[in-house]
N, C-alpha and C positions, 0 to 999 in steps of 0.2 A: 487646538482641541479645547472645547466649554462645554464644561461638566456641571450643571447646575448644585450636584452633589453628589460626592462618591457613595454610593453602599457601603455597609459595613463589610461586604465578603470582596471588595476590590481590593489588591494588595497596591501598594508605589515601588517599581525598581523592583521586581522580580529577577532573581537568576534563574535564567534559562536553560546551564549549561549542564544540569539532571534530569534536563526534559526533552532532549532532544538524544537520539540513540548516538548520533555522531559525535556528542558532548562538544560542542564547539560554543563555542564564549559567549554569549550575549545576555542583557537585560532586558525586560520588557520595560515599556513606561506603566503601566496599568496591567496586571494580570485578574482574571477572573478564574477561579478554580466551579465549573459550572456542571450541579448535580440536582436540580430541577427547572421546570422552563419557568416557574415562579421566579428564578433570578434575572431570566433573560427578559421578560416584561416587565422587569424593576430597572434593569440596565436602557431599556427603549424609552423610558418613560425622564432616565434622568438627563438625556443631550438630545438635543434638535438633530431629526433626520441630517445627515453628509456633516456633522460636527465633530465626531466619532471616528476615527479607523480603529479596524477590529481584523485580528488573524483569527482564525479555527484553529485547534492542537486538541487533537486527536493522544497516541502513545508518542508522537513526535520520533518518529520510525520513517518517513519520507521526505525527511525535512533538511534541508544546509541554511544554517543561518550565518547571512554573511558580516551581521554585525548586531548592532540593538533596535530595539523594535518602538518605534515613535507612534506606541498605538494600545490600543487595547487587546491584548492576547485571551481568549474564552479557550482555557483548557474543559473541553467537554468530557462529564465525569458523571452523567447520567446515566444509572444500572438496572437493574433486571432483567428476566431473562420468563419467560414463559408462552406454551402454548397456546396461540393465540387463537384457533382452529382446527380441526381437520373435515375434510370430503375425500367422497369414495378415494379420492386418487390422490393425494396429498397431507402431508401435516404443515400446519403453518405457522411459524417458530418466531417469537417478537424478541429482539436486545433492545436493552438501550443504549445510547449510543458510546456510554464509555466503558463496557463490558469491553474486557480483555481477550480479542478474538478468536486464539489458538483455546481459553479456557472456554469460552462458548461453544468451538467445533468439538473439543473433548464431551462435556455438556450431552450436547444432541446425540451423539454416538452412545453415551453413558443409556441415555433414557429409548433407545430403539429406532433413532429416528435417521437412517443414512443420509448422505447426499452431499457432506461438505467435507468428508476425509482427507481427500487430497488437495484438500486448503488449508491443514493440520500446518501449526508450527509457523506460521502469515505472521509478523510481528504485524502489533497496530490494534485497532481497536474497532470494535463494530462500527458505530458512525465513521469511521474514514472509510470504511472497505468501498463500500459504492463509490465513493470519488473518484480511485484510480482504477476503478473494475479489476477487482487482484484477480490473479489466477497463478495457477503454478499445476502441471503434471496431468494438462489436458482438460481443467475446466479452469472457467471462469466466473466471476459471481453472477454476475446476468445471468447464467443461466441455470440459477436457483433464486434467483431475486424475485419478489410479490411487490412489496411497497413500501416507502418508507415516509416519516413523516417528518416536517421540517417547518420551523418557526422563520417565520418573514421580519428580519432587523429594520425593516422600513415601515410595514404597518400594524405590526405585534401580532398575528394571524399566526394559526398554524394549517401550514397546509400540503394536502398529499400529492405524493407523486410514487405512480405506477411504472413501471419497465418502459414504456416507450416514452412518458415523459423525459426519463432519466439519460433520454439518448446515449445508451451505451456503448462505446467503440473499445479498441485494444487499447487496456489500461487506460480510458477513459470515459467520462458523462458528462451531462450539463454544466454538474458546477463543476466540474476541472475547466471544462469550455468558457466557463464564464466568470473565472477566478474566484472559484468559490473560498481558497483560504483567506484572500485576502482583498478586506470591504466588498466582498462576494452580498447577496440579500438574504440569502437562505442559512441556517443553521440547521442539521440532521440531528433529530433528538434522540428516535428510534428507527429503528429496523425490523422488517418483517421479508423472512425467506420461505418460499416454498418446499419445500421437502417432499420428491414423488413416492409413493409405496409403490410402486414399480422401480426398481431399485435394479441397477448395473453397473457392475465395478468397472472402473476406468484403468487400465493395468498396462497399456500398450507404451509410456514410455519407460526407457528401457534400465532408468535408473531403481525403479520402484519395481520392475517385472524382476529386476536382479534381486533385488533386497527380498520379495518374496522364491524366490526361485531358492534363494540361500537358507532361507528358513524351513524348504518343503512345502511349502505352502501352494496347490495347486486350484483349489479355487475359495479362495481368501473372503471375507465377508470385511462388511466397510469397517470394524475395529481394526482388524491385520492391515487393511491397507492404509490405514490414518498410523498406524505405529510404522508402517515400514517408509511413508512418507517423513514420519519424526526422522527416524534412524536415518536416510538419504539427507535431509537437510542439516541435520546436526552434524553427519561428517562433511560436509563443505561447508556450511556458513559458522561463523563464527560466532560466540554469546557475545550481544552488545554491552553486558554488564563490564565483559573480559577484556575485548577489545572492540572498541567502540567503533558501530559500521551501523549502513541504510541498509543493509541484505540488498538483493539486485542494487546497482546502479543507474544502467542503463538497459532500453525497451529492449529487447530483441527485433532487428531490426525486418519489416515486410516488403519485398521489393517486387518488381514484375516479376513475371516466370522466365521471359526472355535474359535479364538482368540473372534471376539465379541458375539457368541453362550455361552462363558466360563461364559466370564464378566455380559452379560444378566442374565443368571440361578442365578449369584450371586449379582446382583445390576437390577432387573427391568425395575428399573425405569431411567437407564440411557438412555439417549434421543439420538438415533443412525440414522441413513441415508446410506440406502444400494447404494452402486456405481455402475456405468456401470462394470465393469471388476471385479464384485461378490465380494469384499472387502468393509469394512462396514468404514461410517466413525462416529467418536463420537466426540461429544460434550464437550471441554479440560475446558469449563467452569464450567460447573457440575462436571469433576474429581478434578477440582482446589476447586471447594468450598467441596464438599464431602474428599477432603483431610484436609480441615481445614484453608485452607487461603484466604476467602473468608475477608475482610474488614479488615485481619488481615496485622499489618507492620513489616517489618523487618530493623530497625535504619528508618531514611527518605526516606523509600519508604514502598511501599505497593501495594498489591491487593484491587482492589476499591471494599467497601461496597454493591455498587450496581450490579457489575458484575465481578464476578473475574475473568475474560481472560482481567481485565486491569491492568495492572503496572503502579502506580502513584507518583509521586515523591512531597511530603509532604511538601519540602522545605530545599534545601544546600545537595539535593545529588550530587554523583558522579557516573561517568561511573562505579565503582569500587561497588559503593552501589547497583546497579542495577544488577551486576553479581551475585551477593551474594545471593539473594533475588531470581532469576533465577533461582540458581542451588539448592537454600532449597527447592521451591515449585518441582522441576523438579524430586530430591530428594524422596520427601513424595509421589507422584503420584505413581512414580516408585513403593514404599514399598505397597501403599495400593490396586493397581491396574494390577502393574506391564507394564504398557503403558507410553513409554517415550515420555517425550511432547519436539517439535521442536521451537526454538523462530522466531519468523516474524521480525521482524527487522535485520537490518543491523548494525555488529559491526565496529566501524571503532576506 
């Protein structure tokens, strides 16, 4: 790595292990804590293109670091938040990209503007959201996503990309496809979402229908369903301040129809969600606990008591502990189901 000269805002030998929500052990070589793009065409300017390795971090909320980082780490920590638009049929809402995402969805909801409630309580940060296209309780960002804008660490450009650039798939886009955290080209600075004023609450899963159903609540407006989305995910995820976790672990898993026809005849009661393109998706928290590792640990980690698509780190793990425990639950699903489950996180 030649660095013709560091900036004053690079640190040497960062700890990593309050930056990551799993708190797992590492140092960076080079940290950059990055809250205008004036830094990052001060950082292009100091190493020859492919001289440099560089990660993205984001809230470091989907992240296993399996040891120290021989590189340059851009934690991205560029804020604001304002309406950047509206037409007849939309408002169009700008972050940037280090705005803290659950206080943005609160935000929009505060100022009148529905459409991202039930993405309430998403650990992570505006610029990561598009990377692994979050979703949770029947939407997904795609589809309130407009555009976002992204600096080129190769030829110091900024430049946009719209929804179909972004190639969005389940929990995925471009730069997941194209390793965006790491020596990826692109950096996400800001964010812009479409927000429809044609507005419909999304209520039919049945965690969020209950939380309202318990309140009286019969037809909820998008504050009641962003609070009963809060209330559903705070009784099953855990605070990572409290005990350190990625929230999901792994994808829930999409398989043919034929393939969940199999599993249904032989398991019920497994809780499935047919897809646009006629393949079914299921439920990796029910195979995780019907496999047996539902609250169960393996050395300093474990699948959480309360929901097992969490992997929690008990206390003195390692990137190393977390693999382990991965590939036994990944292991037993396979034998008892035969459906391989995919991890959400980023290994670095």
């Amino acid at each position: 790595m030649r660095i013709a000269s560091l900036p004053d805002f690079v640190e040497l030998e960062a700890n990593l292990a309050q930056r990551n929500t799993l708190a797992l052990p590492a140092h960076a070589a080079l940290y950059a804590r990055i809250t205008d793009v004036g830094q990052l065409v001060e950082l292009v300017n100091s190493y020859a293109p492919g001289d440099l390795r560089f990660f993205v971090l984001g809230g470091g909320s989907n992240l296993v670091l399996s040891g120290d980082v021989d590189g340059l780490v851009l934690h991205m920590a560029i804020c604001g938040r304002e309406l950047a638009g509206e037409d007849a049929d939309a408002w169009y809402v700008r972050a940037g990209a280090g705005e803290n995402w659950h206080d943005f969805v609160q935000w929009t909801l505060a100022q009148g503007w529905p459409g991202l409630e039930n993405l309430a309580l998403i650990p992570g940060t505006v610029g990561a959201a598009p990377i692994q296209n979050i979703g949770a309780y029947g939407l997904e960002l795609a589809e309130r996503f407009h555009a976002l804008m992204a600096f080129d660490m190769q030829t110091g450009e900024i430049v946009r990309f719209d929804r179909t650039a972004c190639r969005f798939g389940y929990r995925d886009s471009v730069f997941k496809q194209q390793g965006w955290h790491l020596d990826g080209r692109f950096v996400i600075t800001d964010v812009t979402l479409r927000l429809p004023k044609a507005w419909a609450p999304l209520t039919r899963y049945a965690d969020v229908a209950a939380e309202l159903a318990a309140r009286n609540i019969a037809t909820p407006d998008a504050r009641q369903i962003g609070d009963a989305v809060v209330t559903v995910r705070r009784r099953k995820l855990p605070d990572p301040a409290v005990l350190p976790n990625t929230g999901s672990f792994f994808h829930n898993p999409v398989v043919a129809a034929a393939a969940a026809e199999r599993l249904l005849a032989s398991h019920p009661g497994l809780p499935h969600y047919p897809q646009p393109d006629g393949r079914v998706k299921l439920a990796a928290g029910w195979l995780i606990e019907q496999a047996g590792w539902k609250g169960r640990d393996l050395g300093p980690v474990g699948m959480y008591e309360k929901q097992a698509l969490v992997l929690v780190n008990r206390g003195g793990a390692t990137g190393a502990d977390v693999v382990a425990l991965m590939q036994a639950v990944q292991h037993d699903v396979v034998e008892k189901f035969g459906v391989e489950l995919t991890p959400e996180p980023v290994f670095l």
